[in-house]
ROSEDREN-709519 format. One record per residue: x, y, z of N, C-alpha, C in turn; chain; residue in one letter. Coordinates in nm, 3 decimals. Last residue first. Example, Ala and Ser with C-alpha at 12.3 -4.5 7.8 and 13.67 -1.06 7.14 Angstrom:
# residues 2
<rec <1.285 -0.225 0.708> <1.367 -0.106 0.714> <1.290 0.003 0.787> A S>
<rec <1.319 -0.569 0.780> <1.230 -0.450 0.780> <1.320 -0.330 0.780> A A>
This chain:
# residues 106
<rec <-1.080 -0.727 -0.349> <-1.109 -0.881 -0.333> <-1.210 -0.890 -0.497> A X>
<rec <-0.984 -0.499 -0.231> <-0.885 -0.558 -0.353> <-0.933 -0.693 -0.413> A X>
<rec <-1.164 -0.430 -0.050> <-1.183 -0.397 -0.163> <-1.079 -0.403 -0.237> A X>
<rec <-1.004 -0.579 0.172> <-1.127 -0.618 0.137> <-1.197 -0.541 0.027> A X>
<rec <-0.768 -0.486 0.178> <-0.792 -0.594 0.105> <-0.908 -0.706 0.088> A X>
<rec <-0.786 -0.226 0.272> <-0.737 -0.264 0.118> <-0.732 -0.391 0.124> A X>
<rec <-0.910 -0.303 0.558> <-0.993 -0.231 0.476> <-0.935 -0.242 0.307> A X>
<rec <-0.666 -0.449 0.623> <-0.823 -0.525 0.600> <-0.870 -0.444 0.514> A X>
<rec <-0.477 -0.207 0.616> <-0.507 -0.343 0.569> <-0.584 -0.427 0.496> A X>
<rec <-0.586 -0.033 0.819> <-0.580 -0.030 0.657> <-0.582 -0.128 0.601> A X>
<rec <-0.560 -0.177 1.026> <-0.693 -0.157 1.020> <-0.702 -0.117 0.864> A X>
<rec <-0.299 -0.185 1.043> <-0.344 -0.313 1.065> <-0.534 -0.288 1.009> A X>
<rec <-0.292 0.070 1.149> <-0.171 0.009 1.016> <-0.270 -0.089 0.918> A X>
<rec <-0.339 0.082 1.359> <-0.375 0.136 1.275> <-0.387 0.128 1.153> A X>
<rec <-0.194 -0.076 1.504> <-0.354 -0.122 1.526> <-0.384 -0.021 1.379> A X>
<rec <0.062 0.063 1.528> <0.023 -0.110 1.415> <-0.103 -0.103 1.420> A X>
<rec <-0.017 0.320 1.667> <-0.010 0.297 1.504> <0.011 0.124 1.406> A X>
<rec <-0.139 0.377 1.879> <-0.157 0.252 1.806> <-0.123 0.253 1.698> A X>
<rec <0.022 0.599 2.008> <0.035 0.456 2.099> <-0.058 0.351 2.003> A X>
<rec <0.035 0.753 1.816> <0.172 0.770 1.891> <0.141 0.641 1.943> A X>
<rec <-0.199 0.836 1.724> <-0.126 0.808 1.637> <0.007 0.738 1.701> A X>
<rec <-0.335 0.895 1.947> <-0.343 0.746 1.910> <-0.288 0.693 1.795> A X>
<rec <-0.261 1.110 1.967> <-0.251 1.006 2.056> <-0.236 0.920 2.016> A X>
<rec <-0.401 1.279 1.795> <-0.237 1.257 1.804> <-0.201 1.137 1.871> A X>
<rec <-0.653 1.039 1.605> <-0.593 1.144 1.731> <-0.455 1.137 1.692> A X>
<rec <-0.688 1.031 1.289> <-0.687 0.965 1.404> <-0.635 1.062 1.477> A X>
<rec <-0.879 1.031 0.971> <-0.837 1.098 1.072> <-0.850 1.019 1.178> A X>
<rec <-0.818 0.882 0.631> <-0.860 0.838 0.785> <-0.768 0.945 0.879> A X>
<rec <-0.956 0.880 0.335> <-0.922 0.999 0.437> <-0.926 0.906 0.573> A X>
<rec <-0.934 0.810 0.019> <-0.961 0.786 0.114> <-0.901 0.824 0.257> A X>
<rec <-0.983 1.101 -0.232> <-0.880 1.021 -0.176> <-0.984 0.940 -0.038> A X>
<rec <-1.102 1.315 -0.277> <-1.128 1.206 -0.399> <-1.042 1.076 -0.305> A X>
<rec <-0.907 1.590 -0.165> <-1.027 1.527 -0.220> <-1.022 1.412 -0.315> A X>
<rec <-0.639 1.680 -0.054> <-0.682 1.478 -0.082> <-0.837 1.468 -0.136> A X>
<rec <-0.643 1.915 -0.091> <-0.518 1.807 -0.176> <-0.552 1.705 -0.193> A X>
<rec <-0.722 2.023 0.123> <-0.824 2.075 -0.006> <-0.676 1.941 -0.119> A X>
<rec <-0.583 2.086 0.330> <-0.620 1.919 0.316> <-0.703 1.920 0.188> A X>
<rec <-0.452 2.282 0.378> <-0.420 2.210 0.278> <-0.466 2.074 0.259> A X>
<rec <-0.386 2.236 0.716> <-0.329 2.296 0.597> <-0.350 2.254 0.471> A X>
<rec <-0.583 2.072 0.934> <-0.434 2.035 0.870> <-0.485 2.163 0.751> A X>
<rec <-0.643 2.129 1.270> <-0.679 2.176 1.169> <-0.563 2.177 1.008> A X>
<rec <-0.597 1.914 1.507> <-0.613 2.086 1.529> <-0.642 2.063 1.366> A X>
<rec <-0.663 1.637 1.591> <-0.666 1.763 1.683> <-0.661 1.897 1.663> A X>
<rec <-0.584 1.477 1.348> <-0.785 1.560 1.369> <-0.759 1.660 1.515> A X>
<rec <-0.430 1.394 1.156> <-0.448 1.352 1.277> <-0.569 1.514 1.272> A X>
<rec <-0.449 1.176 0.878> <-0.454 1.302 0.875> <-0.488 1.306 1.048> A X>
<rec <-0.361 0.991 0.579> <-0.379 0.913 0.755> <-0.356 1.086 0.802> A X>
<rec <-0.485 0.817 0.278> <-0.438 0.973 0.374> <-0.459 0.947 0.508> A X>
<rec <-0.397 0.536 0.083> <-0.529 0.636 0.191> <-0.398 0.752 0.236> A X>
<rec <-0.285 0.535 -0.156> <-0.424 0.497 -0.138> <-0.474 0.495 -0.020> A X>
<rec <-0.131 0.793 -0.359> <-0.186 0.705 -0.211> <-0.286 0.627 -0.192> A X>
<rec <-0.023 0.899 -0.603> <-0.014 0.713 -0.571> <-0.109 0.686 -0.430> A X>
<rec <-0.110 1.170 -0.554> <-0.180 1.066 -0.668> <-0.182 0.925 -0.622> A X>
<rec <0.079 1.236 -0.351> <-0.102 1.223 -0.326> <-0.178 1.141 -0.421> A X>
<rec <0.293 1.245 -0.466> <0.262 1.207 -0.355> <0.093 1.128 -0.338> A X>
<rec <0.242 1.440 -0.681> <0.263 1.240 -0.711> <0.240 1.194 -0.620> A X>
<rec <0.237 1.610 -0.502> <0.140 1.589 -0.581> <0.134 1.442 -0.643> A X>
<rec <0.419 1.599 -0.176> <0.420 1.646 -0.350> <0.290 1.582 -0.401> A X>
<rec <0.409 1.729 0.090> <0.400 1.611 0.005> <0.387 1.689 -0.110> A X>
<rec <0.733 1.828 0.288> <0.585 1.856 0.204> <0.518 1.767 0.112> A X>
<rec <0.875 1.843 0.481> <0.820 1.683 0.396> <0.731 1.713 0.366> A X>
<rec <0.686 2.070 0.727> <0.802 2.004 0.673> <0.806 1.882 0.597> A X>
<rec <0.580 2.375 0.772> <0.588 2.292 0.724> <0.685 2.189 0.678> A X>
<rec <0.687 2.535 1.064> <0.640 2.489 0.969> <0.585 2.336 0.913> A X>
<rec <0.736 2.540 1.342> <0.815 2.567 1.245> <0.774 2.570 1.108> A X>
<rec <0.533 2.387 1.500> <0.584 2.504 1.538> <0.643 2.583 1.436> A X>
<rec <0.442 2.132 1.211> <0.461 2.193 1.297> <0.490 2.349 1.332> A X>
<rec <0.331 1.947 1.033> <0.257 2.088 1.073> <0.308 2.141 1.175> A X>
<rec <0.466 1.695 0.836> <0.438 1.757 0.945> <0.422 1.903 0.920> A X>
<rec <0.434 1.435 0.599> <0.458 1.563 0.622> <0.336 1.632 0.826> A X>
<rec <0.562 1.141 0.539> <0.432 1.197 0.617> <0.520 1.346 0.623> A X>
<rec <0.459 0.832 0.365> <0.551 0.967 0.382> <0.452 0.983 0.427> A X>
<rec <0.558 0.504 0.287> <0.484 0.590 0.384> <0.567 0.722 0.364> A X>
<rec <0.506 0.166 0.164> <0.537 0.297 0.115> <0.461 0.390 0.173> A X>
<rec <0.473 -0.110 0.397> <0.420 -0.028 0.324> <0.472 0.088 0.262> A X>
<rec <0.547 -0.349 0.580> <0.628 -0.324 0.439> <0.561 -0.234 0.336> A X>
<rec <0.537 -0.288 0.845> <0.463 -0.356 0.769> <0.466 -0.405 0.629> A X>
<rec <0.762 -0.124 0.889> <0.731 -0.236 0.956> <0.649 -0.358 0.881> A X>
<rec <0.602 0.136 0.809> <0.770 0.002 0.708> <0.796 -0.077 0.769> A X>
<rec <0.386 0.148 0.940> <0.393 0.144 0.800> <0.521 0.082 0.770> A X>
<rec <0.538 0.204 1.211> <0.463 0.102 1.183> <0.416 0.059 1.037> A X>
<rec <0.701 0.411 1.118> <0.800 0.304 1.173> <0.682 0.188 1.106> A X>
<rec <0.522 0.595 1.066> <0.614 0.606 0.950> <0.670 0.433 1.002> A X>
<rec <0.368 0.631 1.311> <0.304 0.608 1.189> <0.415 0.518 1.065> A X>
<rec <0.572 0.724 1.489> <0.536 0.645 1.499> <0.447 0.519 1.376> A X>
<rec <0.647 0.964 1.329> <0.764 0.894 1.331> <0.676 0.748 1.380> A X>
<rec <0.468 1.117 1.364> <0.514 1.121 1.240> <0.584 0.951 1.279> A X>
<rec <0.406 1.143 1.647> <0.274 1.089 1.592> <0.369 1.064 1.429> A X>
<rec <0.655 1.301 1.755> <0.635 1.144 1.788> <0.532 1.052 1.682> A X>
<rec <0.581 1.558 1.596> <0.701 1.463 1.525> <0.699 1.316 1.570> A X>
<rec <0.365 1.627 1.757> <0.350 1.612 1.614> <0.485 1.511 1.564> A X>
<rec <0.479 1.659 2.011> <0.395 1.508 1.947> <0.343 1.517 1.815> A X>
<rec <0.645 1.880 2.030> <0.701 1.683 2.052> <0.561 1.604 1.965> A X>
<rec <0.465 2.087 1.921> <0.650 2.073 1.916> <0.613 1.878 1.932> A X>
<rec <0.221 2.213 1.874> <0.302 2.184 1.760> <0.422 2.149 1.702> A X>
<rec <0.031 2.230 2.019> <0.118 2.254 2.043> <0.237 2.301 1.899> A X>
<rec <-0.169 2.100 1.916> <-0.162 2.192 1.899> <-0.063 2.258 1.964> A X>
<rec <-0.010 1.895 1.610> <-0.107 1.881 1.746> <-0.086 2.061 1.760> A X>
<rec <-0.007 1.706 1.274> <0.003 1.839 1.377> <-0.046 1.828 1.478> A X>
<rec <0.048 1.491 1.003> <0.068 1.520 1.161> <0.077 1.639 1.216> A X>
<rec <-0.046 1.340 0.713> <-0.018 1.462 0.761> <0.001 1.460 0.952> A X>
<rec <0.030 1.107 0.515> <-0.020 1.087 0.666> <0.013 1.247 0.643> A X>
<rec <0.008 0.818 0.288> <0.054 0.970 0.315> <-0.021 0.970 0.426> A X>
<rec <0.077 0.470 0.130> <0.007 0.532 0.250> <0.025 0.713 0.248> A X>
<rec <0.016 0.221 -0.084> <0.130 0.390 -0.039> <0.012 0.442 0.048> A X>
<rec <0.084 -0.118 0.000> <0.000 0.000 0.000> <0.088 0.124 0.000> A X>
């Protein structure tokens, strides 16, 4: 699967980058193609590119504060998850794409 993920909290320092990094591990863990651009304090960073977005077949977008630019994934399949729960389930998460692509790969 190509996966894209956006990450911001509102803070916009540690757990946006924990929620990146957690996502990113459990995706190549799994043996999936993952980028994730962050919203942070600083900006924007790992901006996704437009090919980006073409190949994905879902968008993993965290829902605590308000992503930038989400006008990019219309048409796309969209799963918003907490910061949180980006940080403490991302296999559960992973794991939930999955099923879902390969129950409409069937």
């Amino acid at each position: 699967m190509n996966i894209i993920a956006v990450t911001s909290c509102p803070s916009g320092v540690a757990h946006t980058y924990m929620a990146a990094e957690a996502i990113e591990k459990a995706c190549k863990k799994a043996g999936h193609n993952i980028k994730v651009e962050t919203q942070g304090s600083i900006g924007i960073e790992n901006k996704l590119l437009k090919d980006d977005v073409r190949k994905a077949d879902y968008v993993v977008l965290t829902k605590d504060v308000n992503i930038s630019g989400e006008d990019r994934f219309v048409g796309k399949v969209i799963v918003r998850i907490g910061v949180s729960e980006a940080i403490k389930k991302a296999a559960a998460i992973v794991a939930k794409l999955e099923q879902h692509y390969a129950s409409i790969k069937k």
